[in-house]
C-alpha positions in Angstrom: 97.4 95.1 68.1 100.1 94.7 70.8 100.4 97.1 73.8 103.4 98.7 72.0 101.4 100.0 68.7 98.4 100.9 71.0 100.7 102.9 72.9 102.7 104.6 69.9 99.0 104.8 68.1 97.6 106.6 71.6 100.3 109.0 71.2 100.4 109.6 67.6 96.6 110.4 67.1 96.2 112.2 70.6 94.0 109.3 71.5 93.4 107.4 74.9 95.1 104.4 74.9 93.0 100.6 75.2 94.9 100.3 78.6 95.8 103.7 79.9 96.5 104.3 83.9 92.8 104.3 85.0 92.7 100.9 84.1 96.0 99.3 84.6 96.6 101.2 87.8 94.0 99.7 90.3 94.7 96.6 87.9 97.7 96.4 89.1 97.1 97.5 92.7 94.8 94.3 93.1 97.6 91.7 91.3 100.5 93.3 94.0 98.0 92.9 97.0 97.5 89.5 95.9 101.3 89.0 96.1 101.7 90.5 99.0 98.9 88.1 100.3 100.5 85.5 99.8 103.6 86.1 102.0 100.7 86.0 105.1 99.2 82.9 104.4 95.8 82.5 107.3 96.3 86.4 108.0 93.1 88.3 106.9 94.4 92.0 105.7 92.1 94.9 104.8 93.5 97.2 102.6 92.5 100.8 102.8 93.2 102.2 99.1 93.2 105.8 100.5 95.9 105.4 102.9 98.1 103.1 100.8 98.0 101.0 103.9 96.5 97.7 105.6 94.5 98.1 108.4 96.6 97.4 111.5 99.0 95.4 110.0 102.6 96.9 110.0 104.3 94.2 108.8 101.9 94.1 105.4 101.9 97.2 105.0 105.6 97.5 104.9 105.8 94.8 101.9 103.6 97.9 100.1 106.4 100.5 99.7 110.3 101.0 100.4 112.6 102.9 102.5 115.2 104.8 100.5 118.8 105.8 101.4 119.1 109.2 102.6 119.0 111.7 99.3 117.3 109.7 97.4 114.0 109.1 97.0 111.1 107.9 94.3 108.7 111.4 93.4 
């Protein structure tokens, strides 16, 4: 079935979905870190999952997340 029906099927019948946050979420994670990678090319970056952060690299770290104009804000 596609992601759609799973998703209205997960809801319907109370049910987890086949791809629900626990999986596409660190899924995901590891696809944007790849992208973000990329931009370094010869760099080596460790990535430390609890802080949201690379390991002494400001410059990675700051491809991560956004700075938002003041009043706004994503949360």
């Amino acid at each position: 079935c596609s992601i759609q029906q799973d998703w209205a099927r997960a809801a319907r019948e109370g049910k987890q979905a086949c791809a629900d946050f626990s999986f596409s979420g660190p899924l995901t994670e590891i696809c944007q870190l790849g992208n973000v990678a990329k931009r370094f090319p010869g760099r080596q970056l460790k990535w430390d999952g609890d802080k949201m952060a690379f390991a002494g690299d400001g410059a990675a770290t700051k491809m991560v997340g956004r700075d938002y104009r003041d009043g706004w804000s994503l949360g």
